[in-house]
SEVO-356912 format. One record per residue: residue in one letter; y, x, z of N, C-alpha, C in turn. Coordinates in steps of 0.001 Angstrom, whole numbers, plus 500000, padded with zeros to 6 digits. Each point is the difference from the previous one (the first is absolute). Layout:
! SEVO-356912
AYXZYXZYXZ/...
***
This chain:
! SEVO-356912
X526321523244524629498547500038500053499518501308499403/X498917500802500796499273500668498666499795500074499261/X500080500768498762499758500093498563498623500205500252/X499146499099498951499116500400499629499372501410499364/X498790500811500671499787501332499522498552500123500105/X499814500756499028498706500265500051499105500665501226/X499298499669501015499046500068500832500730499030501527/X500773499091499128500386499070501350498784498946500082/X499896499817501276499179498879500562500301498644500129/X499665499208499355500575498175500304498967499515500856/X500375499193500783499032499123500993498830500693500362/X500291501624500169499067500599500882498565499999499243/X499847499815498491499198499870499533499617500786498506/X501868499684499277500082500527498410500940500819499914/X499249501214499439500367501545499874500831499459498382/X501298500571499885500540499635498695499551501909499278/X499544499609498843499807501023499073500978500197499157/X500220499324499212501331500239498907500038498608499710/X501139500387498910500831498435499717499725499888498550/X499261499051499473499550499989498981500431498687498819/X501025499024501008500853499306498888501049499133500398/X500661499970499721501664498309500642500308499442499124/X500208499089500544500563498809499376501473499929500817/X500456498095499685501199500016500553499911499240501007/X499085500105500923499727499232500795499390501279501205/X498912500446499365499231500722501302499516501563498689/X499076500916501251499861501252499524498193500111499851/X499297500441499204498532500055500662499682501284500076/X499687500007500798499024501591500838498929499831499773/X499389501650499896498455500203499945500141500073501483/X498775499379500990499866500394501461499085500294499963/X499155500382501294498783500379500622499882498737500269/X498403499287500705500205499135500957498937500859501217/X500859500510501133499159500985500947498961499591501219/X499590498630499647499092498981500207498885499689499914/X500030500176498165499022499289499374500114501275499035/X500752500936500167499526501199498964499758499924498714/X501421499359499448499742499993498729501389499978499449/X500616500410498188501259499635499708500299498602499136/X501212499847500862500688498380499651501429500134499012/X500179498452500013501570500422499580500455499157500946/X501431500420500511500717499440500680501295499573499346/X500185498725499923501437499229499234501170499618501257/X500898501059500203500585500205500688501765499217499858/X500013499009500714501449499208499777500913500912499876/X501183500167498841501320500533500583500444499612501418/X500549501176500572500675500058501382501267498788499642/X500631500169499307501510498700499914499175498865500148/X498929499399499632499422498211499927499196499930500729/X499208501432500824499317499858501001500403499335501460/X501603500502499735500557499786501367500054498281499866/X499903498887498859500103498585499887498504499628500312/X500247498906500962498711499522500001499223499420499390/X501042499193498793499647499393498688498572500775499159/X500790501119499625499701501032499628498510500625500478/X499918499992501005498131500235501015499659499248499782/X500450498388500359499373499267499932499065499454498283/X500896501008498731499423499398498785499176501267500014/X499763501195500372499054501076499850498847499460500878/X500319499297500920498520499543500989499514498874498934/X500669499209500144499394499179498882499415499509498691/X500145501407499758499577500656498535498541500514500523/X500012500905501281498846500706500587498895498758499571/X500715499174500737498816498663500836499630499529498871/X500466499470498550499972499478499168498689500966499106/X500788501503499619498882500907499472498864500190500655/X499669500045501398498747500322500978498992498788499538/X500289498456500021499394498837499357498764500468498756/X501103500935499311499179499883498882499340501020499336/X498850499755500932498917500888499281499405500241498520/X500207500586499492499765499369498654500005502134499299/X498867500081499115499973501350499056501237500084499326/X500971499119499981501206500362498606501092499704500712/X500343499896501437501321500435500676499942500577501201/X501286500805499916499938501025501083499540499970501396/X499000500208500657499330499961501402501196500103500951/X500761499431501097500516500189501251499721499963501054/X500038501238500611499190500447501228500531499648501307/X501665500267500079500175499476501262501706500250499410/X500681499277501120501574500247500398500294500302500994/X501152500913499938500699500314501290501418500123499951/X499895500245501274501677500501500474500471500821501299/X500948500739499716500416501460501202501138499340500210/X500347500070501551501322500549500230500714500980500359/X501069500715499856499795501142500247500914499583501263/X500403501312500625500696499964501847501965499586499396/X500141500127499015501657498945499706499505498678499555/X498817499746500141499684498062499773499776499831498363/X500318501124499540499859499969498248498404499420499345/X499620499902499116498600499058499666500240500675498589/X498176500434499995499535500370498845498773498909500004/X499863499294498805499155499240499698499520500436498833/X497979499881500198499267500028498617498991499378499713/X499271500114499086498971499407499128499106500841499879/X498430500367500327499547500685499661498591499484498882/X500143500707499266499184499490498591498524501239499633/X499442499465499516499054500660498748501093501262499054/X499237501114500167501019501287499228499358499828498645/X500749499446498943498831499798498690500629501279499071/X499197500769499243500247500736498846499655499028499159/X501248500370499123500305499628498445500615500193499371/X500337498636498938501647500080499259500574498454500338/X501062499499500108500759499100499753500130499550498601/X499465498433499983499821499797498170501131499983499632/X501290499597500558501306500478499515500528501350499496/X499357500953500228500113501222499457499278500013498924/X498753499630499941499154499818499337500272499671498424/X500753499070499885500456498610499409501243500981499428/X500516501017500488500893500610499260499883500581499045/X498636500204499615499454500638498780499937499187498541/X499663498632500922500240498744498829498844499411500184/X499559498646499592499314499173499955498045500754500344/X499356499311501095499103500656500140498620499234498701/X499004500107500007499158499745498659499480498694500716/X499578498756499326500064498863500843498963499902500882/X498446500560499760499058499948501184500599500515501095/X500737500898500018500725500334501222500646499400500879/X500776499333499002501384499218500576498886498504500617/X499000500449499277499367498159500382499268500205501442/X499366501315499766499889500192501375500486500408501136/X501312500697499983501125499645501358500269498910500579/X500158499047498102500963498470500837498581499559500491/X498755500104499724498879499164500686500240500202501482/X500139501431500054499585500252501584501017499605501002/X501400500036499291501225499515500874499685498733500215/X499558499199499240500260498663499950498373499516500540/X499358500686500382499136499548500975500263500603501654/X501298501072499947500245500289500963500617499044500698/X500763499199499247501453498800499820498982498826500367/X499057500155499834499246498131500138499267500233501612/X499731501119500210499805500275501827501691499471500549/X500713500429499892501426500203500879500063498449499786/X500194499241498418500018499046500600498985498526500402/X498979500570500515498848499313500169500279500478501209/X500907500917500891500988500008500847500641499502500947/X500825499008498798501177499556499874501408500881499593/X499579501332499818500868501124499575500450499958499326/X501441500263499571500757500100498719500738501644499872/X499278500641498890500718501847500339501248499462499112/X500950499920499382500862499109499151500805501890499829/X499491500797499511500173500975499412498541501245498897/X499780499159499569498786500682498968501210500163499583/X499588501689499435500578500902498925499224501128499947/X500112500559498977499278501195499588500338501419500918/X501137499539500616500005500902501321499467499918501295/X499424498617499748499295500037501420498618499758499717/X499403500517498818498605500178499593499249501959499898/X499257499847500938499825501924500107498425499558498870/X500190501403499547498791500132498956499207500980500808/X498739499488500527499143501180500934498750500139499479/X499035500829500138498544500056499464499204499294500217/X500370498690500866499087498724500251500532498971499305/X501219500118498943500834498596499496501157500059500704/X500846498820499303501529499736500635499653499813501578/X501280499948500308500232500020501404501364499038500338/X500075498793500370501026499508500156500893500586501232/X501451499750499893500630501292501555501437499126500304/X500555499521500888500652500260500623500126498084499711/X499763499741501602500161498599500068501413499777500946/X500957501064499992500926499988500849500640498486499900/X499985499446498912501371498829499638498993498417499877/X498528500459500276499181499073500393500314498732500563/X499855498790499747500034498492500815498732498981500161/X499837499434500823499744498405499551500126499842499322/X498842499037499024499668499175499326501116498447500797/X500913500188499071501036498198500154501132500417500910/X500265501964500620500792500321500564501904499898499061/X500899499986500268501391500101499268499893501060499217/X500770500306498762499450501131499684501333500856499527/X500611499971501075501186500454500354499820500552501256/X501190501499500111500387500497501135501571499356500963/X499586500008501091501207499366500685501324499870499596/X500388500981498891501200500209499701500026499131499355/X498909499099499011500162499634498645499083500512498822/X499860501640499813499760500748499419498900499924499671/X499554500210498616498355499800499402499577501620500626/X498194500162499785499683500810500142499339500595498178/X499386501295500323499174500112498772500496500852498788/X499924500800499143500247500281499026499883499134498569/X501523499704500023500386499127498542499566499743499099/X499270501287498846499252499588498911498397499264500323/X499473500001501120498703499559500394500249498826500830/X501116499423500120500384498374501246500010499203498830/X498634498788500862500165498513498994501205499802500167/X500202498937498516500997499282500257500686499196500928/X498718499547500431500622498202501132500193501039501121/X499640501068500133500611501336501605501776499756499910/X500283500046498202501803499926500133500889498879500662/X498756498495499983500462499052500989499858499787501085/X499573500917500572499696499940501383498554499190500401/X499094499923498818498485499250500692499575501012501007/X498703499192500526499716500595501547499086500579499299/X499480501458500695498628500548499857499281499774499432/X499199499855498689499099499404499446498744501056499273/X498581499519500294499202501243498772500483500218499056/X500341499273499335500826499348498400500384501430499698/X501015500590501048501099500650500019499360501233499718/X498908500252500730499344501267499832499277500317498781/X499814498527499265498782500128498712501369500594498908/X500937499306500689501441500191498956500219501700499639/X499816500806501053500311501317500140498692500574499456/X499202499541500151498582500546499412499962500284498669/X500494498318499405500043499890498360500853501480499994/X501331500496500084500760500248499974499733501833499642/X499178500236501117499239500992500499498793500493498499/X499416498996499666498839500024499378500553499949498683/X501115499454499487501033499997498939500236501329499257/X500744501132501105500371501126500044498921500776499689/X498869499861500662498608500959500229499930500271498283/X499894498495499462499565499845498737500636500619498861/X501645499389500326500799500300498512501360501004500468/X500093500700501025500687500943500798501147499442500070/X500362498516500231501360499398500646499944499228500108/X500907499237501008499864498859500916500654498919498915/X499603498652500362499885498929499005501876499654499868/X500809500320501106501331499521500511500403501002500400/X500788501350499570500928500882500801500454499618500719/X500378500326501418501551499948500674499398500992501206/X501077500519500053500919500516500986500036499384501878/X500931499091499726500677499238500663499190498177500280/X500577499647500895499386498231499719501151499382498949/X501176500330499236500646499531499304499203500515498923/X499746500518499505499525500760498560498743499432500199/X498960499809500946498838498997499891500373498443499599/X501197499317500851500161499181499540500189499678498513/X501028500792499386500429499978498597498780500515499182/X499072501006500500498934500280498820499021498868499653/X499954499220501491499281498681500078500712499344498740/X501088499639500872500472498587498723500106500424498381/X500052501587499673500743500241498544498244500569499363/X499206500267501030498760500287499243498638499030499364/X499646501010498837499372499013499182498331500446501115/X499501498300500243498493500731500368498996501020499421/X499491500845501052499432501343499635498635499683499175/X500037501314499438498457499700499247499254501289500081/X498449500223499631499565501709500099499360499563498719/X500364499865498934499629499798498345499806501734499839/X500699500825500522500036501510499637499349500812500327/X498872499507501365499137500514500114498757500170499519/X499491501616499996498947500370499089498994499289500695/X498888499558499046498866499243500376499923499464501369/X501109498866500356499771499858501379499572498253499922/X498779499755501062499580498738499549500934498810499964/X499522498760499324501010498987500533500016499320501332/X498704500327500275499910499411501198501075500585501317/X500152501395500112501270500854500716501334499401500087/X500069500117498324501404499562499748500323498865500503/X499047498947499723500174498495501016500232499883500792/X499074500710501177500200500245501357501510500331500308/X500077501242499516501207500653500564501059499415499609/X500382498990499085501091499253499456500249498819501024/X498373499279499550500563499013501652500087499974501385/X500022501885500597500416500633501454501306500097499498/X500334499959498616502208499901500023500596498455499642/X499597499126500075500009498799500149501217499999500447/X501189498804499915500805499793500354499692499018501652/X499213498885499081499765499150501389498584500645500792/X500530500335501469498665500286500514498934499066500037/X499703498822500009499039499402499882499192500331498819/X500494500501499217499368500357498357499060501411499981/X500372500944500899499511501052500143498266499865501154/X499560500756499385498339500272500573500473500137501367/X498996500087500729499759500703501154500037501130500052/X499417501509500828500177501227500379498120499989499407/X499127499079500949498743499821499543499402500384498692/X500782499219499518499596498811498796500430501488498827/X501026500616500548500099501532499312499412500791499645/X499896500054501160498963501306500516498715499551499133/X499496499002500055498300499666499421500368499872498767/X501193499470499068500005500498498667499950501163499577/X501338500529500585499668501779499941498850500440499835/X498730499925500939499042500396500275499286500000499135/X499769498934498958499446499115499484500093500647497920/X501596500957500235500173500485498665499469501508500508/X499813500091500930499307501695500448498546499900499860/X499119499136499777498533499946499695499826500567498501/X499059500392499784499626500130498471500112498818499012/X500571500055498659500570498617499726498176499908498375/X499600501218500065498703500198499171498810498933499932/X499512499168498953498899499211500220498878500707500552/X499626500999499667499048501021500790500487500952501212/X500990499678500195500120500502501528499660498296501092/X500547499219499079500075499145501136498638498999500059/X499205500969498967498375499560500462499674500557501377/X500147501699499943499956500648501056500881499440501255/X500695499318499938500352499187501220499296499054500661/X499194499385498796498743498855500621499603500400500992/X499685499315501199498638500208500768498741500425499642/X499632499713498813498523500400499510500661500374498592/X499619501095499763500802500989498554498882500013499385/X500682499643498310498949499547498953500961501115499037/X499200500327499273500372500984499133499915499609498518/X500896500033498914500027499737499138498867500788498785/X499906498812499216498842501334499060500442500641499514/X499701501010499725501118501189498766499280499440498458/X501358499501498932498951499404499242499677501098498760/X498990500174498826499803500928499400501438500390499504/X499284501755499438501474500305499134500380499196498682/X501309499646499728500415499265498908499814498887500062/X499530499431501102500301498402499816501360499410501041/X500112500996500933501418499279500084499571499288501333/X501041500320501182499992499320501609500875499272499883/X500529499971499583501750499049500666500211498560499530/X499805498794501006500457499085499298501403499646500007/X500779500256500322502069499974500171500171501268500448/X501101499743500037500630501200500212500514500285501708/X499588501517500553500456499974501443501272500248500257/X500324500458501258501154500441500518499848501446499735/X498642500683500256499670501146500288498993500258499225/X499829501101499182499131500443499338498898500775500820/X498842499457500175498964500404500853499270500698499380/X498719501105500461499130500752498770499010499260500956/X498873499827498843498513499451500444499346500823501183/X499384499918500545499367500799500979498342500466499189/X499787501417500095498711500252499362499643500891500833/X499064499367500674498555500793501023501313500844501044/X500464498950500584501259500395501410499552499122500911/X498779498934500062500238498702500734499780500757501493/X499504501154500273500048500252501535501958500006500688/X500559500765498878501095500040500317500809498710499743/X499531498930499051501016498857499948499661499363501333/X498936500064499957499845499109501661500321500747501234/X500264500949500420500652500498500883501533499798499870/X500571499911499133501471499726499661500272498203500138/X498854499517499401499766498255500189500140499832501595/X499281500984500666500120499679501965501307500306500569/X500791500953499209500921500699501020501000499222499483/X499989498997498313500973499244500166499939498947500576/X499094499709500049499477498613500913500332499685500827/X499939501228501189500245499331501265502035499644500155/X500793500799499787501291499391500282499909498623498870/X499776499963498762500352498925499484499326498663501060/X498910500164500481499275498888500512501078499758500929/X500217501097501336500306499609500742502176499191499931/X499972500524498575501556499023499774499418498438499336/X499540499936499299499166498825499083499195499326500780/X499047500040500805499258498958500509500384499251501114/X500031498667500299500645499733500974498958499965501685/X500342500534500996499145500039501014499534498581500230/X498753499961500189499122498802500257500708499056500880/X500134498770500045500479499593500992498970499726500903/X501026499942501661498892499743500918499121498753500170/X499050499698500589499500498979499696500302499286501488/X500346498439499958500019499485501080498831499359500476/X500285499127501703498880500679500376499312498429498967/X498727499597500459499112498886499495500216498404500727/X499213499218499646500805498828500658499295499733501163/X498560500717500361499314500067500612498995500860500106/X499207500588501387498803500566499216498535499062498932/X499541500381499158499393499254498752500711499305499327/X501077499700500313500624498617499203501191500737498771/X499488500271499158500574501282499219501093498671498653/X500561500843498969500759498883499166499000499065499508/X500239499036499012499265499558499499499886501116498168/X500873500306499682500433500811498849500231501148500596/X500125501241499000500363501031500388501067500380499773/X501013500634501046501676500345499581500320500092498763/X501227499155499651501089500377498860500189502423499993/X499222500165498441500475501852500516501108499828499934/X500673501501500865500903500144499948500799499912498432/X501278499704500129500764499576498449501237501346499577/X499044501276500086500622501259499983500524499706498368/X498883499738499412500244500339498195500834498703499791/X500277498376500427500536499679499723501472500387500497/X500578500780501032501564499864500134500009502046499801/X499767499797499421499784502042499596502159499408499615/X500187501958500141501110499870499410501175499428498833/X498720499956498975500290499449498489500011498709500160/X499317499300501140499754498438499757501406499272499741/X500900500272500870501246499368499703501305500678500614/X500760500210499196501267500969500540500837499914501260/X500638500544500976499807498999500961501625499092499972/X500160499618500687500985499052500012499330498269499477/X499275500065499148498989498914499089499413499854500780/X499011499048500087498908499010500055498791500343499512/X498476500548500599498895500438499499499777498882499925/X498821500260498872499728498866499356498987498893501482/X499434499140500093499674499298500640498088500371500158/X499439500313500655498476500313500262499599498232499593/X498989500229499221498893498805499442499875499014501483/X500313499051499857500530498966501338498240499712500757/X499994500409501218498995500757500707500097498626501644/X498800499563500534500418499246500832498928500556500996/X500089501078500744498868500176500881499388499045500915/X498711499550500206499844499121501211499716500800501271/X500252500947500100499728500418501150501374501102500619/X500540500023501563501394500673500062499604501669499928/X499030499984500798499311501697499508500637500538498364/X499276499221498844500124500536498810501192499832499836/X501180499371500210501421499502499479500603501234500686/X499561499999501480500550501068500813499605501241498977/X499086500412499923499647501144499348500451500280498661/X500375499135499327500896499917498774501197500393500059/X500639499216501172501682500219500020499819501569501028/X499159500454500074499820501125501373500165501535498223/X499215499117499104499681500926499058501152500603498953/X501148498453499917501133500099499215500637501051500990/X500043499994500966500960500832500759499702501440499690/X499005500124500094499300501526499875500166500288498571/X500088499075499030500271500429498612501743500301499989/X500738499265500758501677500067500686500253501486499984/X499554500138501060500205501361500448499635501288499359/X498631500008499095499615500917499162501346500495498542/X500196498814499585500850500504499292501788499126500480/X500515500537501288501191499805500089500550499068499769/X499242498597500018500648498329499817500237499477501609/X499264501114500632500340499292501402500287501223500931/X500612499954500559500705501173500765498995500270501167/X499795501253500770498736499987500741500038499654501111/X500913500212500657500456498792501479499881498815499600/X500554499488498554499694498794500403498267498772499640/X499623501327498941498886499331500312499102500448501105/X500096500890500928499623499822501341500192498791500865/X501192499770500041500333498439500822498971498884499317/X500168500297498452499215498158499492498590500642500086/X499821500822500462498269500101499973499907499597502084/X500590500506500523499954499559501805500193498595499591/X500905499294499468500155499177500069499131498781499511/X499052500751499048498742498868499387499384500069500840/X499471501449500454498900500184500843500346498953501782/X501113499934500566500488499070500969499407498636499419/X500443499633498573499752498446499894498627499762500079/X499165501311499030498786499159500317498872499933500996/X500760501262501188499277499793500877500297499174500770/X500948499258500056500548499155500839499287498289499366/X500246500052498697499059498836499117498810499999500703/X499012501191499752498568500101500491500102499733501500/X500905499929501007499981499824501485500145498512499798/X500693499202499267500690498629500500500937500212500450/X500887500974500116501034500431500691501230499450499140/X499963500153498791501015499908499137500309498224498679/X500992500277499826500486498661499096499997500658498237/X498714500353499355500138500585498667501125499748499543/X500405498677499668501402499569499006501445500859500856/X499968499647501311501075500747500321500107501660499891/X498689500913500144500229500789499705500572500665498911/X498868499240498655500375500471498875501552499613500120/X500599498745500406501117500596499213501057500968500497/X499824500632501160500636500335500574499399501993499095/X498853500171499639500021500891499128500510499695498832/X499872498671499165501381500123499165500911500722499693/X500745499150501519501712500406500023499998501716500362/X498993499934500863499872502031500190500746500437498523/X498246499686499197500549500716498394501093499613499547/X500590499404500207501234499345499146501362501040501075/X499870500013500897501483500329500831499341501892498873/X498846500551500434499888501336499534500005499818498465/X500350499302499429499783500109498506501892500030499723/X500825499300501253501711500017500047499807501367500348/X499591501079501086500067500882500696499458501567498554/X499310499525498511499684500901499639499334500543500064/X498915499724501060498421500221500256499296499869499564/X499637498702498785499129499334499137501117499938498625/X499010500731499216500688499877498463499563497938500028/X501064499785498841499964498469499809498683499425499403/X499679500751499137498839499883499450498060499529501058/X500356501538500783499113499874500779500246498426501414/X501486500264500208500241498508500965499360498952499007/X500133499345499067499451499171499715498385499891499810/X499427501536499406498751499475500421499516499884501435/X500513500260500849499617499870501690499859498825499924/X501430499437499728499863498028500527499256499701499886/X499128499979498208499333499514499350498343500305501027/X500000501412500360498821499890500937500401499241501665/X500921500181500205499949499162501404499892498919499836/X500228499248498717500068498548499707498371499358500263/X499020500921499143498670499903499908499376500007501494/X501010501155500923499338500524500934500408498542500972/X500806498991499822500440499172500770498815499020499584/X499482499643498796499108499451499666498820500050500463/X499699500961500340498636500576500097499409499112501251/X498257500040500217499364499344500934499445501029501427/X500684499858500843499790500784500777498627500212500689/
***
């Protein structure tokens, strides 16, 4: 076959510029694209695995997998191809987003990055990680080599070894995939595909960021095995001022049993969550309506406890505190408040509830309410008489679901089609209420086996479909 050279043409389209990195798999080129007039990178298969069809077939499927996912924090894929040349030979590629940066693995060679940092990489990976698998995607290689550091934030890269969600997670031979010091454990028994797996590599990832080494050396999958069994669980006690709330997180993404470990979500919005201002007077300025503290005379003294952060009073700045009050405002709102839920329709025209909707129960299942794996506590026992308001209740838990990562976002799409079916079908005469509800039940219950619904939040559902079975249509 042709060697690749600089100003060759692939598929009549990509001008190769230079060769700008390899691996042991494939080569990436800077190209032209002489099309669309612009520069790409091209991830170019080695010629030896190109000629296997195996081999195309996991670079296409990596394409198809990365193109899915649109998302600011992993790499854009534009298209795939493939040449043959006139001896039948096959060059196959990937063509990607050309990102300037650094690789946090290089990065990371300097030593431990300062923790707002590290808190905000693992945020962004791990909201990159809750698209793929909201998916069904599993990248089952997070490492600090496949994280690019660019002037917009991390960049997740190379979904080559990508699966299904519940796919084997083995290659035909037998053979695991993945780099050793970052593979959950239950990967060494051969479990299938799981998010689990990815939160596993995350912790792992976010570990390193923090205290500049991975929780388990190895090498090899033997030296993972043995660091597993001979190591004492990790701790970040050594890190400078880093909250507890981090350390939590990131301890139970190294969890032994995956069921024990967070979500990718549920990450990401903690993360997020230690990146706000942690200041009693900043997080006035977060209010919706910003109230300003009095400055009290000299010598008598502001402080009733003690802060995190030593704040100075504000004196004759309030044009500027409140301009700083708006510009923090708007991202905190838009992570913190939960979007309104929609309203369904009425039971008639004039014939409105008799009461007015249960509000939404954002502040009761907020993150802190109950850890997940547990049981939130139980909402004040509520009997709507009307299916509108019950509907609009259990319409409201969902939307509180999804705001903070108790319910995965496909799947509270389905239980919201799926209320909205029952009760228009109720309001027709069309439908059997009791049979529906329970058949949304078992919905929540098979997605609460499936990992869709934290346990917590499954049980308060029942508890509203129960009401909602009650209710007077």
């Amino acid at each position: 076959m042709p060697a690749l050279h600089p100003g060759r043409l692939l598929a009549r389209r990509y001008r190769l510029i230079d060769q700008i990195g390899a691996g042991g798999m494939s080569v990436i080129w800077r190209a032209h694209d002489e099309v669309l007039d612009r520069v790409v990178a091209l991830k170019v298969l080695a010629p030896s695995l190109a000629a296997d069809a195996r081999f195309r077939d996991m670079v296409r499927e990596e394409a198809r997998a990365a193109a899915q996912l649109v998302h600011p924090h992993v790499t854009s894929v534009h298209d795939y191809g493939e040449t043959v040349a006139p001896d039948g030979s096959i060059t196959s590629f990937v063509v990607m987003e050309l990102l300037a940066g650094e690789e946090l693995e290089l990065r990371l060679t300097e030593g431990p990055l300062p923790w707002a940092d590290a808190v905000e990489i693992g945020a962004q990976v791990a909201d990159a990680l809750a698209t793929a698998h909201r998916l069904g995607i599993v990248h089952r290689d997070i490492t600090p080599a496949n994280v690019m550091m660019t002037r917009v934030g991390a960049k997740v890269l190379d979904f080559g070894i990508a699966t299904r969600i519940g796919a084997p997670d083995e290659d035909e031979d037998g053979g695991s995939f993945g780099t050793p010091a970052y593979v959950a454990p239950e990967r060494l028994d051969g479990a299938p595909a799981q998010p689990a797996t990815d939160v596993y590599s995350l912790g792992v990832l976010l570990y390193e960021a923090l205290s500049g080494r991975v929780p388990y050396p190895a090498d090899t999958w033997e030296q993972l095995s043995e660091a597993l069994a001979a190591g004492r669980p990790p701790t970040l006690t050594g890190v400078p001022d880093l909250p507890p709330e981090v350390a939590r997180i990131c301890l139970r993404c190294l969890a032994r049993d995956p069921a024990e470990r967070p979500t990718a979500r549920q990450v990401a919005a903690t993360l997020r969550d230690q990146m706000l201002p942690a200041d009693p007077q900043a997080a006035t300025m977060l209010a919706p309506t910003v109230t300003l503290p009095a400055v009290p005379p000299p010598g008598t003294g502001g402080e009733s406890g003690p802060r995190r952060r030593r704040v100075r009073q504000p004196v004759l700045v309030v044009p500027v505190v409140l301009v700083l009050g708006v510009a923090l405002a708007v991202p905190a709102l838009r992570q913190e408040q939960a979007p309104p839920s929609r309203s369904l329709p009425t039971a008639g025209p004039g014939d409105a509830p008799s009461g007015p909707p249960s509000a939404t129960p954002s502040a009761a299942v907020s993150r802190s309410a109950a850890p997940p794996g547990l049981a939130a506590p139980t909402d004040p026992p509520t009997r709507p008489d009307t299916l509108v308001a019950a509907a609009n209740r259990l319409d409201g838990l969902i939307g509180a679901g999804l705001t903070d990562g108790g319910i995965r976002p496909d799947v509270g799409l389905d239980l919201r089609n799926e209320l909205r079916n029952l009760t228009d079908a109720v309001r027709a005469g069309r439908g059997d209420l009791a049979g529906s509800v329970a058949r949304l039940r078992e919905k929540v219950a098979v997605r609460l086996g499936e990992g869709g619904i934290s346990p917590a939040y499954a049980d308060r559902l029942d508890t509203a479909i129960a009401d909602l079975g009650a209710a007077r249509a």
